[in-house]
C-alpha positions as a Python dict, from the first residue, in 0.01 Angstrom:
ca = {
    (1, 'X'): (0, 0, 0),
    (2, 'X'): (275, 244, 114),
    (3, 'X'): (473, 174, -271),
    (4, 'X'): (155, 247, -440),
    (5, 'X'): (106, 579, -266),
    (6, 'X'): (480, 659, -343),
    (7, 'X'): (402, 609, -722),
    (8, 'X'): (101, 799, -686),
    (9, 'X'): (259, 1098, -589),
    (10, 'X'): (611, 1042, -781),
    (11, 'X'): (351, 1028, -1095),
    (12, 'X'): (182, 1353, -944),
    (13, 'X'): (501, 1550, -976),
    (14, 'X'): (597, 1413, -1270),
    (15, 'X'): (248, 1562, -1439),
    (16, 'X'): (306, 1860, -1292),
    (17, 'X'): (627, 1925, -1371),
    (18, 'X'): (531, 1894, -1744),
    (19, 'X'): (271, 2142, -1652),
    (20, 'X'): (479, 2410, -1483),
    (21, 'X'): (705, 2398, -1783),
    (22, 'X'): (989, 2202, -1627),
    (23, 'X'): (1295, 2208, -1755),
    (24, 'X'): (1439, 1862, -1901),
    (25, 'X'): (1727, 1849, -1594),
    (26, 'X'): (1409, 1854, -1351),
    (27, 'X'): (1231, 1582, -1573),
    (28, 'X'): (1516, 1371, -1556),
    (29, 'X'): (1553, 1376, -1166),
    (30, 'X'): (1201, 1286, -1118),
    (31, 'X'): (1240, 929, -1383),
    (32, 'X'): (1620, 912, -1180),
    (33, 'X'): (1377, 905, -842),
    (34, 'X'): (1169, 631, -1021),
    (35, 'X'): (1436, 436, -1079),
    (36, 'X'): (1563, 418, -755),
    (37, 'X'): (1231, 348, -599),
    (38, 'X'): (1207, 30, -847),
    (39, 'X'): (1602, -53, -749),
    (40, 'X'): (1482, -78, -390),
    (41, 'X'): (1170, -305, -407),
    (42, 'X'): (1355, -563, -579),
    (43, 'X'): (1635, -671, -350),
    (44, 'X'): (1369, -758, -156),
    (45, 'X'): (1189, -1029, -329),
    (46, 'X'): (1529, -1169, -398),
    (47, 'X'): (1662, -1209, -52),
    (48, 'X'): (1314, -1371, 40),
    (49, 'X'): (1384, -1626, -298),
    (50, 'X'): (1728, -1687, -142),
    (51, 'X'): (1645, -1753, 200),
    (52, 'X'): (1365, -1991, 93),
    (53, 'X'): (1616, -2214, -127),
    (54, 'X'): (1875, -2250, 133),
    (55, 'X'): (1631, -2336, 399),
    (56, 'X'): (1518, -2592, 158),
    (57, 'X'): (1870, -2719, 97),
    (58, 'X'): (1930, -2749, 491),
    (59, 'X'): (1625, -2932, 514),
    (60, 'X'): (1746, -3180, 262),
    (61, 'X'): (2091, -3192, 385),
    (62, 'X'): (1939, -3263, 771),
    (63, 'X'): (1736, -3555, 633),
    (64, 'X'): (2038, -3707, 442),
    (65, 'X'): (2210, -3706, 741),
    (66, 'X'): (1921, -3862, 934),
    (67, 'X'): (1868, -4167, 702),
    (68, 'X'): (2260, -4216, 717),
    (69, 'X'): (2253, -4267, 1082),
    (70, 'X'): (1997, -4518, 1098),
    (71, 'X'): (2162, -4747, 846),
    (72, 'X'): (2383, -4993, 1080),
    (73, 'X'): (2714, -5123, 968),
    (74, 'X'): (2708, -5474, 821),
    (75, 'X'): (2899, -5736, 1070),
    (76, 'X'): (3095, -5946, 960),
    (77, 'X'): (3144, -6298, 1168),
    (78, 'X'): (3396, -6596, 1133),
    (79, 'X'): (3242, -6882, 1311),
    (80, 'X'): (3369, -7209, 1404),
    (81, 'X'): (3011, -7310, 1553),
    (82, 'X'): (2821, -7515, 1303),
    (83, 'X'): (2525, -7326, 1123),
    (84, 'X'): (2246, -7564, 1284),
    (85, 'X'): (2335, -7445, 1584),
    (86, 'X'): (2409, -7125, 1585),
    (87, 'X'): (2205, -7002, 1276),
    (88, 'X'): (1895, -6935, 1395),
    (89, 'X'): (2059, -6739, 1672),
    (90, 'X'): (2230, -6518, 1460),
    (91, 'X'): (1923, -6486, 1223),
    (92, 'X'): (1726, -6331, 1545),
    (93, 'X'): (2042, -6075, 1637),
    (94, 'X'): (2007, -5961, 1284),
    (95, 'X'): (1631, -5901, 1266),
    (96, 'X'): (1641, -5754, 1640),
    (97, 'X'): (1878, -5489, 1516),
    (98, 'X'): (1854, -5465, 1155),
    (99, 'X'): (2224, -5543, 1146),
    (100, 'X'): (2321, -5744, 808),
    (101, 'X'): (2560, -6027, 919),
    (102, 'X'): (2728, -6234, 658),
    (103, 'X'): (2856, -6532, 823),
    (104, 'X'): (3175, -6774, 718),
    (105, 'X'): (3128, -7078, 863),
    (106, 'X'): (3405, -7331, 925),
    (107, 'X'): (3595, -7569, 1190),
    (108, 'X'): (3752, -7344, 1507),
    (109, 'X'): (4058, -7470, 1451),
    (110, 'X'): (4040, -7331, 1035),
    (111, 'X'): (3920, -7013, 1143),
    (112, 'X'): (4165, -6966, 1386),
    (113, 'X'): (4439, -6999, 1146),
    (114, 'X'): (4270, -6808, 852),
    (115, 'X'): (4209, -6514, 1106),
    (116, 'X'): (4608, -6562, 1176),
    (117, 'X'): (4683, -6562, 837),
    (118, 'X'): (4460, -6237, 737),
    (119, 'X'): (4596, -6044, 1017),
    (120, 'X'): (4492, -5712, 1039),
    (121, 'X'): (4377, -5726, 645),
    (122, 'X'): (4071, -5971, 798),
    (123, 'X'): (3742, -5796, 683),
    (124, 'X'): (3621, -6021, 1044),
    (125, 'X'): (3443, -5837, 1259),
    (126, 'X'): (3347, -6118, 1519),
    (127, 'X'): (3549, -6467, 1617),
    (128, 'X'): (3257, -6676, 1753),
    (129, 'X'): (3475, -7023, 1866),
    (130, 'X'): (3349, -7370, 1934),
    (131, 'X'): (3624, -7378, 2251),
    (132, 'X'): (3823, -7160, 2422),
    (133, 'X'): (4142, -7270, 2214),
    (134, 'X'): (4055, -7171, 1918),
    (135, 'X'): (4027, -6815, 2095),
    (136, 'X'): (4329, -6814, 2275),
    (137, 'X'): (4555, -6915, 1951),
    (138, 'X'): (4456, -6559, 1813),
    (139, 'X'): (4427, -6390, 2119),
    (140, 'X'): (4631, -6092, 2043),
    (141, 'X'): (4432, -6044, 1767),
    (142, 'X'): (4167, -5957, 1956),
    (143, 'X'): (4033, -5622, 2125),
    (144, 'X'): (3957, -5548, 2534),
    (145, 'X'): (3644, -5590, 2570),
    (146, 'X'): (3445, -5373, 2826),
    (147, 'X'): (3421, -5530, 3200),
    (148, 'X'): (2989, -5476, 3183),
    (149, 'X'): (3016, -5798, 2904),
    (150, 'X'): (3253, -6036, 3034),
    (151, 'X'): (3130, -5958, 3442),
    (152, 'X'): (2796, -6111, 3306),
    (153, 'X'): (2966, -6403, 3295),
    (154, 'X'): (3156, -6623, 3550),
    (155, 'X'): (3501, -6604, 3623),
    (156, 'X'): (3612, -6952, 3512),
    (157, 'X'): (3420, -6853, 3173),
    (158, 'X'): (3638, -6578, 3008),
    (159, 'X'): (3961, -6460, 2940),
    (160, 'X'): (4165, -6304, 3210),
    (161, 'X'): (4242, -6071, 3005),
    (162, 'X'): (3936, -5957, 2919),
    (163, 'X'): (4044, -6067, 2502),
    (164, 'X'): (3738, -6267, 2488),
    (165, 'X'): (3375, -6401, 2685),
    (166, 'X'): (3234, -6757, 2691),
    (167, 'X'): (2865, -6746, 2565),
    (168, 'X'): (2764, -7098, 2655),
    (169, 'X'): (2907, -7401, 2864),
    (170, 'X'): (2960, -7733, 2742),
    (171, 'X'): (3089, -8107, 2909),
    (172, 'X'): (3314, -8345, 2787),
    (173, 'X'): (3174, -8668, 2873),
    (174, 'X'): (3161, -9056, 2733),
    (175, 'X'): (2815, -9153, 2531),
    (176, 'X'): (2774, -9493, 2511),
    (177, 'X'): (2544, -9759, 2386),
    (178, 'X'): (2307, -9844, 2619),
    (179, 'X'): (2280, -10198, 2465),
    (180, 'X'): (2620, -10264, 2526),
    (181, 'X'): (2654, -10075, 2882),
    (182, 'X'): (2360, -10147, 3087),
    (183, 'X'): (2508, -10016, 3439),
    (184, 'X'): (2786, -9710, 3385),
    (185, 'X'): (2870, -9668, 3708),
    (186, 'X'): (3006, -10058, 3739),
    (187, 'X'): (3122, -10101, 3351),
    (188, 'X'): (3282, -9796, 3292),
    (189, 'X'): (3600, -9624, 3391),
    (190, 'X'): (3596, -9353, 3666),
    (191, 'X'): (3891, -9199, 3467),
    (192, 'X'): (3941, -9175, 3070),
    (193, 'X'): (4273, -9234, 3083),
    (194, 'X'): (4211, -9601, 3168),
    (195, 'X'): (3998, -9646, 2826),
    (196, 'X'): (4378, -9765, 2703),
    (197, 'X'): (4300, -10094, 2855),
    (198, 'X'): (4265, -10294, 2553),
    (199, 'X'): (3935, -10423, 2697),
    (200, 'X'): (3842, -10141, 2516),
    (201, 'X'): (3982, -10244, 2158),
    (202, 'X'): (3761, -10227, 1876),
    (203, 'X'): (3509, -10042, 2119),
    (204, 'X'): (3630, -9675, 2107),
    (205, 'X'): (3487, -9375, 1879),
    (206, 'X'): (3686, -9050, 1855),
    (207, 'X'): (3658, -8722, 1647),
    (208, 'X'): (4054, -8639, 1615),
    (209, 'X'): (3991, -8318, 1406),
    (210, 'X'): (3780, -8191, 1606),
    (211, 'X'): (3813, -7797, 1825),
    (212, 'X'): (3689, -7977, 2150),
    (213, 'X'): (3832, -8264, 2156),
    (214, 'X'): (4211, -8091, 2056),
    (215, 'X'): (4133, -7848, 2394),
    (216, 'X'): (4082, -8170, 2560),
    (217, 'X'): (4379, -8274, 2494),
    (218, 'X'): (4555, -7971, 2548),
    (219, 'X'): (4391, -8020, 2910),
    (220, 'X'): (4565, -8318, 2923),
    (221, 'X'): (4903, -8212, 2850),
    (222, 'X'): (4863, -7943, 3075),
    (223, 'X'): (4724, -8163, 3365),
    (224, 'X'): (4910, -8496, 3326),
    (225, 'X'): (5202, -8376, 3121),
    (226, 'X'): (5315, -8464, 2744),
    (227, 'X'): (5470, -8818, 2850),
    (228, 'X'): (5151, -8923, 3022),
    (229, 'X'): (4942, -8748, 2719),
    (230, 'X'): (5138, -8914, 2461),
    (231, 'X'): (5101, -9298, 2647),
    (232, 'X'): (4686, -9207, 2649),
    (233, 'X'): (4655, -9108, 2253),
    (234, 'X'): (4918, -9392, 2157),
    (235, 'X'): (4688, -9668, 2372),
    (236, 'X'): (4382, -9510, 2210),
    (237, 'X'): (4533, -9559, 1886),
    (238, 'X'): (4625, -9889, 1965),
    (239, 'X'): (4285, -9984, 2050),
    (240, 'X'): (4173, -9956, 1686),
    (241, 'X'): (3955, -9628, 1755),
    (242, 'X'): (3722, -9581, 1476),
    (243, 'X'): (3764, -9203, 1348),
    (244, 'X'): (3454, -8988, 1306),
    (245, 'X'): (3472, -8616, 1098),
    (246, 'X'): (3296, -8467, 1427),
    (247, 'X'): (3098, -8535, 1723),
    (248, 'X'): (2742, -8576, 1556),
    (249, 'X'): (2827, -8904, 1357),
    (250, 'X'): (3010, -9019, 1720),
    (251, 'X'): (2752, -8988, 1907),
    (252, 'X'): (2513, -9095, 1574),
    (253, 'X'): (2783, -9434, 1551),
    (254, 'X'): (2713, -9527, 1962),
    (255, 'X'): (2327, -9496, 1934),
    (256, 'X'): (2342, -9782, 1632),
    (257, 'X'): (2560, -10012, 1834),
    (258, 'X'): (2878, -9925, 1599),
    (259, 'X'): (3098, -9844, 1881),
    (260, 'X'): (3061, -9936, 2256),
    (261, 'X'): (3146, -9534, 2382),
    (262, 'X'): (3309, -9228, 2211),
    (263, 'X'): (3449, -8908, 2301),
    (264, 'X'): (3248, -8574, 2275),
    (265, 'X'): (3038, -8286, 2395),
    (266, 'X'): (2752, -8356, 2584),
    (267, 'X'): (2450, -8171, 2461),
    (268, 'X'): (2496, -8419, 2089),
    (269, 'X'): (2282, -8635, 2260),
    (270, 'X'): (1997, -8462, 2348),
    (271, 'X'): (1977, -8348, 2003),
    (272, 'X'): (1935, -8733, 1900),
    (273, 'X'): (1690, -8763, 2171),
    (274, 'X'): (1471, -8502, 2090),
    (275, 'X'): (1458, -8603, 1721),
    (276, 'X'): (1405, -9006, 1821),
    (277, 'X'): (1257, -8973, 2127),
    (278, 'X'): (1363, -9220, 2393),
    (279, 'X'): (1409, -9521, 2198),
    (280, 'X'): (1756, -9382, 2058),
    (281, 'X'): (2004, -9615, 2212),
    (282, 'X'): (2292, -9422, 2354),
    (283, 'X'): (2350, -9173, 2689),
    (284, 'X'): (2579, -8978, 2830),
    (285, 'X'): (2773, -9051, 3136),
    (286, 'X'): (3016, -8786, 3327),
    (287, 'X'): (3352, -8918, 3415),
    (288, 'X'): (3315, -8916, 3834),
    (289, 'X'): (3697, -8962, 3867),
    (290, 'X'): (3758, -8618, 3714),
    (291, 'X'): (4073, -8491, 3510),
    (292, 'X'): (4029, -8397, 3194),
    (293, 'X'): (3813, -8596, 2999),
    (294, 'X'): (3537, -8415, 3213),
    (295, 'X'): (3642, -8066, 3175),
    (296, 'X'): (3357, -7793, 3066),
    (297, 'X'): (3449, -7632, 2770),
    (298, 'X'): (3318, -7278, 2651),
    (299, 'X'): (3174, -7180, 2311),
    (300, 'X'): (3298, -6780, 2307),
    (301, 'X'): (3329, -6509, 2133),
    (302, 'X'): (3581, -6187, 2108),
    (303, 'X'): (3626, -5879, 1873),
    (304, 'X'): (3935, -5823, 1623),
    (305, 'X'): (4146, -5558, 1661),
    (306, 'X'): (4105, -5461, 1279),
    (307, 'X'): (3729, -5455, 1314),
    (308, 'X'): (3548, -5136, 1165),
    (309, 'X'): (3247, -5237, 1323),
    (310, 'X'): (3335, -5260, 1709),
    (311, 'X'): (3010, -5098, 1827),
    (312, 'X'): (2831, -5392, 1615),
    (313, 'X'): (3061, -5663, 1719),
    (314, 'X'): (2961, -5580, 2089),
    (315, 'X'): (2636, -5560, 2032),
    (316, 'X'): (2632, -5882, 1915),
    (317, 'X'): (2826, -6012, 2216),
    (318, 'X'): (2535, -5858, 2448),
    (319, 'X'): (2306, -5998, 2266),
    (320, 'X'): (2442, -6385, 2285),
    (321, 'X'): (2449, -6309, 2664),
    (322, 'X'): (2129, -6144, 2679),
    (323, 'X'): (1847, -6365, 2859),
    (324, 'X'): (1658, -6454, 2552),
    (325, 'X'): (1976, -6560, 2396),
    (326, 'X'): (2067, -6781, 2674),
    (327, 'X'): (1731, -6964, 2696),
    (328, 'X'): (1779, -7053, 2287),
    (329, 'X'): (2124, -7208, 2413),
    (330, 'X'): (1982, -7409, 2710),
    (331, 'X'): (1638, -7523, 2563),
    (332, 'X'): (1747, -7537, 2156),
    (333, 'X'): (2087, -7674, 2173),
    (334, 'X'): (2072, -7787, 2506),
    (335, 'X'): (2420, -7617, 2644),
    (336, 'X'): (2447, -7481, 2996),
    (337, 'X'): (2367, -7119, 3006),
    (338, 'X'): (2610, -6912, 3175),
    (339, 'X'): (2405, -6570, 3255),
    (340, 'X'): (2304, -6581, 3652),
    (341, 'X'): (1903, -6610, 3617),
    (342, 'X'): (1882, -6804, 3320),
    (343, 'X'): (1786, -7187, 3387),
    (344, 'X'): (1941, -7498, 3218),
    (345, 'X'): (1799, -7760, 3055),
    (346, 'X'): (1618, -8004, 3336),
    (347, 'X'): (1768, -8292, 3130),
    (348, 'X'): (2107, -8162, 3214),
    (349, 'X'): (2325, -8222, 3559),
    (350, 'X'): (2397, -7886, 3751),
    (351, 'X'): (2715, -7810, 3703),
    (352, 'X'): (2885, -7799, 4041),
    (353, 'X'): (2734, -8191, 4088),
    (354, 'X'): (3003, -8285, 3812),
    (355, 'X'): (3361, -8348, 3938),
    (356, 'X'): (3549, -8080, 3726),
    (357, 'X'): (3915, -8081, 3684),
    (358, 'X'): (4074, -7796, 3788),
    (359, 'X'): (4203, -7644, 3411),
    (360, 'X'): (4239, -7285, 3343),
    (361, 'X'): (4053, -7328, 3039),
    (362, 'X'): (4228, -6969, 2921),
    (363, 'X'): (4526, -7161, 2890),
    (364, 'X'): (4410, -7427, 2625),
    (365, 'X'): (4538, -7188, 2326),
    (366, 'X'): (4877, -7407, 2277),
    (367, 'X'): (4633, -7542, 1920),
    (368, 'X'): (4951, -7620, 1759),
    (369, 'X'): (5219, -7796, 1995),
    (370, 'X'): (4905, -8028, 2062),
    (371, 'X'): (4792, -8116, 1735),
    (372, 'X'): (5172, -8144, 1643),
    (373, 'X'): (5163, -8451, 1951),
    (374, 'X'): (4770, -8610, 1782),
    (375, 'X'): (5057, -8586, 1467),
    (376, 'X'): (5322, -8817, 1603),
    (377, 'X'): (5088, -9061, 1805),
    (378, 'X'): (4877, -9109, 1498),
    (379, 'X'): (4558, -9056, 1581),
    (380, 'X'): (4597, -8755, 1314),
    (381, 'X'): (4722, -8859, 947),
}
């Protein structure tokens, strides 16, 4: 309204300029006051363009920035767990978070050495390890990790060190056929050192390439001693064991009568159970005489160094010790849980009824020197 009545007037004088008989220098002020009047409304329609455009643009840039944010890093996880068992597991860390995980599955003992052989070029995020050997062999490849994970656990259950965190406990035991072995307690050993007896020959079943069974054995050496050690694998050996790729076909070979007893983990079983009911033909039974053919084992897990994704790979640690996590281990795959609160399996013995040997299971990292000894005894090729 106010620019209109300015042109009113400016027009006003311009009209009566003409009719005073102006001179031309007067004309020419009034169109020079014109211009300027146009010259100022202008800036002003252009400064409210501008503003409008980069407001836009920091709206765009803020909501770039936003959708960046809530895109999490893929994880990337080496496991020597088999993908039956741990899988599904996984599968619900991955939809809880939205995290994409690409897993390589392998043997502990493989992944362990790849991992040592990558160094810090390893695009691994996550070591997830069938025992605690497999762990400690690439131990100084791996990161602190904060005291609120591993305190979750117990102290028997992780590294000293802090380098790594059990996620779920597992007993060595003997499973045997329940044809052959109606009474344990009075047919079996109390020991398995005295399985060299060759009583025993033709009877045994043993998974020689297998994680658990080589931290077993590093048990022994550490326990007995390598002389000792050496005399147990060599009478093994010598008592024709029959050699299985893992502990599923071992405990699959003592529930159809091919061997008497074998050497493994103890929640194979219950697996077989659950899938034949009660009619499948083989149990476990845990050594009473102790040492280490009944020591508890840990499946665990630690972060690399060279990870880009540390915030992920923790995350997923919490999560494999979060409650829900637990229960999947004790009820699914029918390990012990090791979170205070979370119940076992009712099939399973509580652990402090078992006579446990006392093994620092930290220490069972010494992979090599021990399959180096399965190497000269022959119970490896």
């Amino acid at each position: 309204m106010k620019n209109l009545f300015i042109s009113i007037v400016i027009s006003s004088l311009a009209l009566f300029a003409l009719a005073c008989g102006s001179t031309e220098a007067e004309v020419q002020v009034v169109k020079e006051v014109q211009e300027v009047e146009v010259v100022k409304e202008v800036p002003v329609e252009v400064v409210r363009e501008v503003a409008v455009v980069e407001e836009r643009v920091k709206e765009v840039e803020v909501i770039k920035e936003v959708e960046v944010e809530k895109t999490p890093k893929p994880l990337v996880i080496y496991s020597g767990r088999s993908e039956s068992l741990v899988g599904p597991i996984i599968a619900q860390f991955s939809e809880a978070t939205g995290t994409p995980v690409e897993v390589k599955y392998g043997k502990t003992a493989a992944m362990a050495a790849t991992l040592l052989e990558e160094g810090d070029k390893t695009p691994a995020d996550v070591f997830f390890a069938q025992d605690p050997g497999g762990l400690g062999a690439v131990e100084s490849m791996l990161a602190t990790l904060p005291a609120n994970i591993t305190e979750l656990v117990p102290d028997w259950a992780d590294s000293p060190d802090r380098k790594w965190t059990g996620i779920s406990g597992r007993a060595r035991v003997v499973v045997y056929n329940t044809d052959a072995i109606s009474d344990p307690a009075t047919q079996l050993p109390d020991n398995i050192y005295d399985f060299i007896d060759p009583k025993w020959k033709g009877k045994i079943g043993w998974p020689p390439t297998n994680s658990s069974f080589h931290a077993m054995v590093t048990g022994m050496r550490q326990t007995w001693g390598e002389e000792k050690t050496r005399t147990w694998l060599e009478g093994i050996v010598a008592n024709g064991a029959n050699v299985y790729a893992k502990n599923t076909p071992t405990v699959e070979a003592a529930g159809a009568g091919e061997i008497e007893v074998g050497f493994v983990n103890h929640y194979y079983l219950h697996r077989f159970i659950a899938a034949n009911t009660e009619s499948f033909k083989a149990r476990n039974y845990f050594l009473p005489g102790g040492g280490p053919g009944s020591v508890v084992l840990v499946a665990g897990a630690g972060v690399l160094e060279a990870s880009d994704n540390p915030d992920g790979a923790e995350a997923f640690i919490r999560f494999m010790l979060s409650a829900p996590a637990q229960a999947y281990f004790a009820n699914q795959t029918y390990e012990y849980p090791l979170v205070e609160g979370v119940k076992k399996n009712h099939l399973l013995p509580d652990l402090d009824t078992l006579n446990l040997p006392d093994i620092d299971i930290s220490d069972l990292g010494d992979i090599e020197a021990t399959q180096k000894l399965l190497q000269e005894t022959g119970a490896l090729p």
